[in-house]
N, C-alpha and C positions, 0 to 999 in steps of 0.2 A: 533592283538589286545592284547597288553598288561593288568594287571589284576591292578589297581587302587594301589597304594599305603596308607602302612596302616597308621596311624595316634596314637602319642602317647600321652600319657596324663600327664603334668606334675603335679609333689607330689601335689602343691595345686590343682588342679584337681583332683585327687586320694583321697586325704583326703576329699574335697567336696563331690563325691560321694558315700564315704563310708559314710559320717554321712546319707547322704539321705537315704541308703539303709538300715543305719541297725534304722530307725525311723518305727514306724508303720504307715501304709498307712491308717489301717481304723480308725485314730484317729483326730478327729479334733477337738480343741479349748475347749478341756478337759474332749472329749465327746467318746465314744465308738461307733462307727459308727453300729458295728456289734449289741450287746447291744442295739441298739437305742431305750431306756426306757424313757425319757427327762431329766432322771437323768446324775450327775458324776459318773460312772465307772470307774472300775480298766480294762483296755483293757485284753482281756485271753493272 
């Protein structure tokens, strides 16, 4: 049994994923997820 080969990711892949990753996850649609006041916040 052989071990899968690995798979790479080209630059517009790479670039895609880094904007994802460096966005905040708890922020949504202008809102502070964590914060969840009903107000706009500034995300910490």
């Amino acid at each position: 049994m052989t071990a899968p080969e690995i798979s790479h990711m080209t630059y517009q892949q790479y670039r895609a994923a880094r904007r994802l990753v460096h966005e905040c996850c708890n922020y949504d649609c202008g809102n502070c997820l964590l914060l969840d006041n009903g107000e706009e916040c500034v995300c910490p």
